[in-house]
C-alpha positions in Angstrom: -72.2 48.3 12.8 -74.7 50.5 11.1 -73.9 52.1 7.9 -73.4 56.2 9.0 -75.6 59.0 7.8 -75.0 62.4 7.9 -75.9 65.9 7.7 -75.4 67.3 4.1 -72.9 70.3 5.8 -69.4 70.8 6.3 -68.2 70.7 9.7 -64.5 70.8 12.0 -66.1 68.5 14.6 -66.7 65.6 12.9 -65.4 63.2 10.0 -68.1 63.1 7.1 -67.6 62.3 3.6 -64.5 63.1 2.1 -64.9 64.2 -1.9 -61.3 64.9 -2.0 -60.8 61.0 -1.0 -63.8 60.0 -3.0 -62.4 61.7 -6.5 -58.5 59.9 -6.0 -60.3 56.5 -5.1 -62.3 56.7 -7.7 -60.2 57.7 -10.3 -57.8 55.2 -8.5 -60.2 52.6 -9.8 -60.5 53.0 -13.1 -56.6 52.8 -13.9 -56.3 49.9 -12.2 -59.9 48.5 -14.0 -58.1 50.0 -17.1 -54.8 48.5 -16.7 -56.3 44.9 -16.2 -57.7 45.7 -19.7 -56.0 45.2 -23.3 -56.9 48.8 -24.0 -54.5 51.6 -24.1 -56.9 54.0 -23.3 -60.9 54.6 -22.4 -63.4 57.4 -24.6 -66.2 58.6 -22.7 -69.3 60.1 -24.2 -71.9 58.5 -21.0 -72.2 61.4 -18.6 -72.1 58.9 -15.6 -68.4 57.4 -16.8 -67.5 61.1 -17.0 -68.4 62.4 -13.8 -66.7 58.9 -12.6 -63.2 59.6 -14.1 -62.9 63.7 -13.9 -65.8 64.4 -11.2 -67.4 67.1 -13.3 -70.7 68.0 -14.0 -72.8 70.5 -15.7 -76.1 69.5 -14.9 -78.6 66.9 -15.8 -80.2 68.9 -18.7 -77.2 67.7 -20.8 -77.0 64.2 -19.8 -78.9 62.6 -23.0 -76.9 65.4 -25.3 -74.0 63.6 -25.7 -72.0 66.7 -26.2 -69.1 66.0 -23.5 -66.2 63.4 -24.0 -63.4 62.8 -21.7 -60.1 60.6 -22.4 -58.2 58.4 -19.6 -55.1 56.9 -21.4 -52.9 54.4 -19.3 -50.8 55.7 -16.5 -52.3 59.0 -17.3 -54.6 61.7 -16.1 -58.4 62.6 -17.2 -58.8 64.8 -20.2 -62.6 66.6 -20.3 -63.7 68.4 -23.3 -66.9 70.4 -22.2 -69.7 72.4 -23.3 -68.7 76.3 -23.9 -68.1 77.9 -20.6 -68.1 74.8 -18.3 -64.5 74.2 -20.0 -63.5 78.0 -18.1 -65.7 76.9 -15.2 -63.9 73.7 -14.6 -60.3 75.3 -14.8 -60.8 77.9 -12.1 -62.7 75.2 -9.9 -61.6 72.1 -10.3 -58.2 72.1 -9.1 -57.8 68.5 -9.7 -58.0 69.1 -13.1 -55.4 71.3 -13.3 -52.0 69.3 -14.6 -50.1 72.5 -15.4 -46.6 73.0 -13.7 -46.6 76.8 -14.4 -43.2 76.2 -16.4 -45.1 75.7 -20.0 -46.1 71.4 -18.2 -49.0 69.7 -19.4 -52.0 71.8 -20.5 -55.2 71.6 -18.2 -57.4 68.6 -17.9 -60.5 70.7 -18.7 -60.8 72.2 -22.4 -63.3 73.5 -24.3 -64.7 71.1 -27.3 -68.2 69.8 -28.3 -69.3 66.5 -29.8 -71.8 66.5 -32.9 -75.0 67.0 -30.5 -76.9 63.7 -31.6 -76.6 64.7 -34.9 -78.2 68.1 -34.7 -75.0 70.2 -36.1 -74.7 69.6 -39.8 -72.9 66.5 -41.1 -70.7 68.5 -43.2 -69.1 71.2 -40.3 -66.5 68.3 -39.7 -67.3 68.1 -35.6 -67.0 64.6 -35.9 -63.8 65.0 -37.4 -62.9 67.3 -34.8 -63.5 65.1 -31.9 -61.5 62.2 -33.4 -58.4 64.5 -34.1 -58.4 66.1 -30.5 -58.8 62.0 -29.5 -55.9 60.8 -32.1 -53.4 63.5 -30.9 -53.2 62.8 -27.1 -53.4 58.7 -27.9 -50.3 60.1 -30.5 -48.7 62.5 -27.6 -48.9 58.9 -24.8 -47.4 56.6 -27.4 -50.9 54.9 -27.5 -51.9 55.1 -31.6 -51.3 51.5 -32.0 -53.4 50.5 -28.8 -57.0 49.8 -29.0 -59.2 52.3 -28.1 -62.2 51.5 -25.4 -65.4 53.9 -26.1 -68.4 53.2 -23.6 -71.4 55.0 -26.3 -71.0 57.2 -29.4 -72.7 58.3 -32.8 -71.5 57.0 -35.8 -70.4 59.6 -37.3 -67.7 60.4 -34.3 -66.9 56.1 -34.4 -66.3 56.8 -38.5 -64.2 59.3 -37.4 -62.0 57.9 -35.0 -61.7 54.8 -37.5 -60.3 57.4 -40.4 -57.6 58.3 -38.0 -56.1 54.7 -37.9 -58.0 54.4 -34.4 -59.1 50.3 -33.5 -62.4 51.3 -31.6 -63.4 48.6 -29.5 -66.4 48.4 -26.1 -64.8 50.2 -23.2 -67.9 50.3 -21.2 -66.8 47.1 -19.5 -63.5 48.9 -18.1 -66.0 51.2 -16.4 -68.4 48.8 -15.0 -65.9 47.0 -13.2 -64.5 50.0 -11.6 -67.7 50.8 -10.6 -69.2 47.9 -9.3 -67.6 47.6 -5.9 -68.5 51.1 -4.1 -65.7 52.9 -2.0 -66.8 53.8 1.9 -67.4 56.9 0.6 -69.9 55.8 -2.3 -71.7 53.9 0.1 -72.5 56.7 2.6 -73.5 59.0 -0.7 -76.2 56.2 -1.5 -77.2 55.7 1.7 -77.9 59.4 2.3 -79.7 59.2 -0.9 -81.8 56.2 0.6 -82.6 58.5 3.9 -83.9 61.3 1.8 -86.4 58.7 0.5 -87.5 57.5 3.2 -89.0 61.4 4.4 -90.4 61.3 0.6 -92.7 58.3 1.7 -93.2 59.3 5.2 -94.8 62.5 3.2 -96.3 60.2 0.8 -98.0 57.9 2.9 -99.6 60.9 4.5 -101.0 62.7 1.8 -102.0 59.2 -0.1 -105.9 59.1 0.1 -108.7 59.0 -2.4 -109.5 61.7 -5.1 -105.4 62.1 -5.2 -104.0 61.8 -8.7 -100.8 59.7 -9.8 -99.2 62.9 -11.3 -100.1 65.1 -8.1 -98.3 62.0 -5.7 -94.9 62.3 -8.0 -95.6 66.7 -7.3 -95.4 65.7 -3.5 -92.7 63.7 -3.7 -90.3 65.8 -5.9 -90.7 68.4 -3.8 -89.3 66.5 -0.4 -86.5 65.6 -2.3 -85.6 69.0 -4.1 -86.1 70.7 -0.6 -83.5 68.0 0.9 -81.0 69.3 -1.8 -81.4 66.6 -3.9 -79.4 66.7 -7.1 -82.0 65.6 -9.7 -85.3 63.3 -9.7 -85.3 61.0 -12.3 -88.4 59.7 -12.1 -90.8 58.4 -9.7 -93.0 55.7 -11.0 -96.7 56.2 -9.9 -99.1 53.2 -10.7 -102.6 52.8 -8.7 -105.9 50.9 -9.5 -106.0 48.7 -12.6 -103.0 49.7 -13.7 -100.9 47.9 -11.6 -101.0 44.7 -13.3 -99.7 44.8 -15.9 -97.1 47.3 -14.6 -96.8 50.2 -17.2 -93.4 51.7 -15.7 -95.2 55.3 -16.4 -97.3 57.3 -14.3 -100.1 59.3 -15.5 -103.1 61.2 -14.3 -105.5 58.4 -12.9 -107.5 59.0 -9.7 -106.7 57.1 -6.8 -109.9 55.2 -5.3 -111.2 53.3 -2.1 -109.6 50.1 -2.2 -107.1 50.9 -4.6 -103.7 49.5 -4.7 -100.7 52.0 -5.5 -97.1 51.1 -5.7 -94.0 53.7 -6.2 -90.9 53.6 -7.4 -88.6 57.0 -6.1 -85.8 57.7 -8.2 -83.2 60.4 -7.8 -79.3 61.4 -7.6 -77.9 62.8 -4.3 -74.2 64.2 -6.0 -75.1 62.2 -8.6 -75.7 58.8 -6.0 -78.9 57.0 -7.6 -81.9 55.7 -5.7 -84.1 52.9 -6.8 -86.6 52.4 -4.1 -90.4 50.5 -4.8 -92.8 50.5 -1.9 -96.8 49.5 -1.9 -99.6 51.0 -0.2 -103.2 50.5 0.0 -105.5 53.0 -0.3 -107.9 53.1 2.5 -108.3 49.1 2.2 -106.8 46.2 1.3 -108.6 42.9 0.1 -107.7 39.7 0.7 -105.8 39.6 -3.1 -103.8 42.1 -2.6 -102.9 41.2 0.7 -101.7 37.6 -0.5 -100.0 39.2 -3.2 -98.0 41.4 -0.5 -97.5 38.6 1.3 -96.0 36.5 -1.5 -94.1 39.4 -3.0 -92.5 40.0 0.7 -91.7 36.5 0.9 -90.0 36.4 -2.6 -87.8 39.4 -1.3 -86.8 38.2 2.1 -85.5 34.6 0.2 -83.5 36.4 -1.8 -81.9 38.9 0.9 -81.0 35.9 3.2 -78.8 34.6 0.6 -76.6 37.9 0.2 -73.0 37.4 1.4 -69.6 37.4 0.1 -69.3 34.6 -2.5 -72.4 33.9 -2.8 -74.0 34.4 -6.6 -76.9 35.9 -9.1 -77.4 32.4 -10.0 -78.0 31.6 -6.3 -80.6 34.7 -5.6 -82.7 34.4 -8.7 -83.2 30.6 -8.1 -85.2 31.2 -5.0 -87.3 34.0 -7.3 -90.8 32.7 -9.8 -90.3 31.1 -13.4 -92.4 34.1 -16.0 -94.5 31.3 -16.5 -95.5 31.5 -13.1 -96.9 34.7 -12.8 -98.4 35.1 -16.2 -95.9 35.7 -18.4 -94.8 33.9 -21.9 -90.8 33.8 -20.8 -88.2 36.0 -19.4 -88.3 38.4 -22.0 -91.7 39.2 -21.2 -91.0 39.2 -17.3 -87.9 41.1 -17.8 -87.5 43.6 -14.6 -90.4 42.1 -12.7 -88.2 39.6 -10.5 -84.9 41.8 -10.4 -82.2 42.9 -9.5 -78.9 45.5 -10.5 -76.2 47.8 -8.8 -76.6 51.0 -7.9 -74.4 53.9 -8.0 -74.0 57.1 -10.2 -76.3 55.2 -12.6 -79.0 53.0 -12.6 -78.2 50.2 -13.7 -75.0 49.2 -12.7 -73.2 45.2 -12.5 -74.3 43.0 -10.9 -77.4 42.1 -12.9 -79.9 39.5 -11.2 -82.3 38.3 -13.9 -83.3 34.5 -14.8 -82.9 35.7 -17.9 -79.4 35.6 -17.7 -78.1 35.2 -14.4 -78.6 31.5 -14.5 -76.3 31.2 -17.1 -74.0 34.1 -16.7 -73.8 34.7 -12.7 -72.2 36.9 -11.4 -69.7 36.5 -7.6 -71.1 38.9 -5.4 -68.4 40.5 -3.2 -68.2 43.1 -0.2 -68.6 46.6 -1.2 -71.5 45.5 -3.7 -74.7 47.9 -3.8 -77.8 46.8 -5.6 -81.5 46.6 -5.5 -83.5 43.6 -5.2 -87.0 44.1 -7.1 -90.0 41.4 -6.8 -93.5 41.8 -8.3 -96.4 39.4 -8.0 -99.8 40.0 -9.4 -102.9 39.2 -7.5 -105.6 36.4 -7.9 -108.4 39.3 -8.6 -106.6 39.6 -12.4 -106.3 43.5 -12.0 -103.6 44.3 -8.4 -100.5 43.7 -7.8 -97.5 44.2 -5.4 -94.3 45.7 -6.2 -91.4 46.1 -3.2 -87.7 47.0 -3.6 -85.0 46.8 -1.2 -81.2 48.6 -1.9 -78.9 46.7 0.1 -75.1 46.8 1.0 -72.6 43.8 0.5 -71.3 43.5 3.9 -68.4 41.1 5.9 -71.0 39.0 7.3 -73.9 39.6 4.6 -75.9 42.1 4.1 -77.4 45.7 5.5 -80.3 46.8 3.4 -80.4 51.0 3.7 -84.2 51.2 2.5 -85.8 51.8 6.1 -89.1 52.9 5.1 -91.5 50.1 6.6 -92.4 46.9 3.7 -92.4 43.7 6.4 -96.5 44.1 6.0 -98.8 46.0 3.7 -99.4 49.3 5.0 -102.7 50.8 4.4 -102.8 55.0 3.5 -105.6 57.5 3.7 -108.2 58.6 6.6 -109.8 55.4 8.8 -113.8 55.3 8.4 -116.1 55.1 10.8 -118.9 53.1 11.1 -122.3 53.2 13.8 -120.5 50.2 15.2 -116.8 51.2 15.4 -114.1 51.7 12.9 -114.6 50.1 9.0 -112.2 47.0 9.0 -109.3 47.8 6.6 -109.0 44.2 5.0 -112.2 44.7 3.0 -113.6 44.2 -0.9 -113.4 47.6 -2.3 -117.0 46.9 -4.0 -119.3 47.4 -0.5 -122.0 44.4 -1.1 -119.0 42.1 -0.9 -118.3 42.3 2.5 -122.2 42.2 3.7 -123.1 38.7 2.4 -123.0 37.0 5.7 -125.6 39.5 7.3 -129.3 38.5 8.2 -131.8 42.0 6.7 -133.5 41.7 9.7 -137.8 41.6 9.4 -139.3 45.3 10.1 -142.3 43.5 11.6 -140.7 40.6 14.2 -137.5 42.7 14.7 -137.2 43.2 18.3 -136.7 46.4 18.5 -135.9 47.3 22.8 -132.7 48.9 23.8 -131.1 46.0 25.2 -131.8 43.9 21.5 -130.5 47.0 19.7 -127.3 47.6 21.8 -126.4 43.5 21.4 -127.0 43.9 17.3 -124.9 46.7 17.5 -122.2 45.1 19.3 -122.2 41.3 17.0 -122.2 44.1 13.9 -118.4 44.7 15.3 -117.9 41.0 15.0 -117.5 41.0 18.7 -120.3 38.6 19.0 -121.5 38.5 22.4 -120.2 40.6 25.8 -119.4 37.1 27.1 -117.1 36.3 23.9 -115.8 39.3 23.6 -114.0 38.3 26.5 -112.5 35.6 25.6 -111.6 36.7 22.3 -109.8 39.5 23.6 -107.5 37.5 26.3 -107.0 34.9 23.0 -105.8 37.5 20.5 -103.9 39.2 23.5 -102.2 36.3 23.8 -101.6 36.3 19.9 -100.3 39.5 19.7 -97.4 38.8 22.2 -96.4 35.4 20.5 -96.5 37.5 17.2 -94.8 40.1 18.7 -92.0 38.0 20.1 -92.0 36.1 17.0 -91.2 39.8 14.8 -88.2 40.7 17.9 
């Protein structure tokens, strides 16, 4: 069955996504991802991790601040130290937060505290110190001093600290990841909406796409779909046309889109703080015959790899079916990092499972129902300068897979207005340069030319590449008969 969508309300008549049952499930997850662990408790400074294990959130100005922390000690609940006012925010509306009994129990889960804002306060005001007392005295108040201490990320000046109060600091970014890498029902629905509200940014794309557009103005147009569909944040969107597809730059910029052009995208942005990543290549106008072949290859490279995705099977197994770097024009896997990829998806990008030669070979990785991840593939085309770029998000099912990216990528989908020529419309699989697609014409003799109606109309009509009325005919009744086997063929 088909993964649900819904509407982004509240409503009586209808079961929908429960964030009560989403918060306990999560949490749920990490104690028992934490208790598998030889950690006594888990630091977060990551605002993903945090939002994970307490559900909070202040906003996405303060996610590279690292001015938040949050403690999950075993058989315990969530601890949040937040920025100023969120702290008072949090305790009059996050009720799960609140721990108190109303008899003098445990104080609330949400307190006020700040972490050393990248270095920005000065080394000397003791915040540092701060934060690792506030961390020593609840591992103190659990019995936990002697246990190690996971921390996901953290400046060195709060790591000294903890280490001057006796703490043994050790990675705890593993005990997240492996909570998070198989999605509950209702993480799945929350990316899946986030997936939805993509595909109405590139059914606006692909009709605004057209010559004399620019990169910048495309990643404008898109933004604004997604902010009016409520969405949470837009990360980026990746905006690459022309020669600049190949090499991919990952950056968009201010180019002009031309005839002929190729332009691939990448949408990405948080729907209650769900991550898309979402690739999808148009051409603009035209398409040669390069980028065309490159579509095809990249598509073919893509479907491989989503024909292997079931329960049990591994990274190992999907990247095998995916190019060597040397292949496409790269030195080794290094160099080709991200091109021929793959990596879960949830309140981050990127989650486990990774799908890289560059380590998956080596180091794969079980995949398992529940899994959500994007599959990435990239090929360059033969003209030195094109390229094709397509990415599919896709949900570990029972029987295999459901991919929940619906905006069309079987075939290369060309944007912008159709041109008209004296003989019909301009043939969309074309040279962007002009004089390569007249090469095969006769310049007829001004002189001899015979120039009665009936000669005129029957140039006219082999200009189409009709040929004759008499072949036209039978070319018609032949590719009829193509398009129903190809037709048949696609059911």
């Amino acid at each position: 069955m088909a993964i649900r969508t819904y509407g982004p309300n509240a409503v009586d008549w209808e079961e929908r996504i429960d964030l009560d049952r989403l918060r306990g499930q999560r949490l749920a997850r990490l104690h028992e991802s934490l208790n598998r662990s030889e950690l006594g408790a888990v630091l977060s400074f990551d605002f993903a991790n945090i939002r994970y294990m307490t559900a909070t959130h202040i906003g996405t100005w303060a996610m590279d601040k690292l001015i938040r922390f949050a403690l999950l000690v075993r058989d315990g609940e969530p601890v949040v130290w937040d920025f100023g006012s969120a702290a008072r925010h949090h305790q009059l509306y996050n009720p799960w937060l609140d721990y108190g009994d109303g008899g003098g129990g445990p104080p609330t889960g949400a307190r006020a505290g700040i972490s050393t804002l990248r270095g920005a306060f000065h080394p000397d005001a003791g915040i540092a110190e701060d934060v690792a007392a506030k961390i020593a005295a609840e591992l103190r108040g659990h019995g936990l001093a002697g246990e190690p201490l996971g921390v996901d990320v953290a400046e060195m000046p709060v790591l000294a600290a903890l280490r001057a109060e006796g703490i043994d600091v050790v990675d705890g970014q593993q005990v997240f990841l492996e909570a998070r890498r198989i999605k509950t029902g209702d993480e799945i629905a929350l990316l899946t909406q986030a997936c939805a509200m993509v595909d109405a940014a590139y059914e606006e794309l692909y009709g605004y796409l057209r010559p004399g557009v620019r990169e910048n103005e495309c990643v404008g147009v898109v933004s604004k779909v997604l902010y009016d569909l409520g969405s949470e944040y837009v990360e980026g969107v990746n905006a690459i046309s022309g020669e600049r597809c190949s090499p991919h730059p990952h950056v968009y910029s201010d180019r002009l889109v031309r005839p002929g052009d190729p332009a691939f995208f990448d949408i990405l942005h948080s729907h209650l703080g769900y991550r898309t990543c979402y690739y999808r290549t148009f051409a603009v106008g035209s398409a040669s015959r390069a980028q065309r072949d490159a579509y095809v290859r990249c598509r073919a490279y893509m479907d491989e790899a989503i024909a292997l995705v079931r329960p049990g099977a591994t990274t190992a197994d999907i990247v095998r079916v995916w190019p060597r770097a040397e292949e496409f024009g790269f030195a080794d896997e290094t160099a080709a990092f991200a091109l021929q990829y793959g990596h879960g998806v949830g309140l981050s990008i990127w989650e486990k499972p990774i799908f890289s030669r560059l380590v998956s070979l080596d180091h794969p990785e079980v995949l398992k129902e529940g899994m959500v991840f994007a599959l990435e593939t990239y090929w360059p085309a033969a003209d030195g300068w094109s390229a094709a770029r397509i990415e599919e998000e896709l949900v570990v099912t029972a029987a295999g897979c459901e991919v929940i990216t619906k905006f069309p990528a079987e075939e290369l989908l060309v944007a912008g207005h159709k041109y008209w020529t004296v003989g019909g419309e301009l043939n969309t699989r074309r040279e962007a340069q002009s004089h390569l697609n007249t090469g095969d014409r006769v310049r007829p003799d001004p002189v001899t030319e015979d120039r009665s109606p009936a000669a005129t109309r029957e140039r006219a009509h082999a200009d189409t590449g009709h040929g004759s009325r008499a072949d036209t005919g039978e070319r018609s009744h032949a590719h009829t008969g193509e398009r129903r086997r190809t037709s048949h063929g696609d059911r």
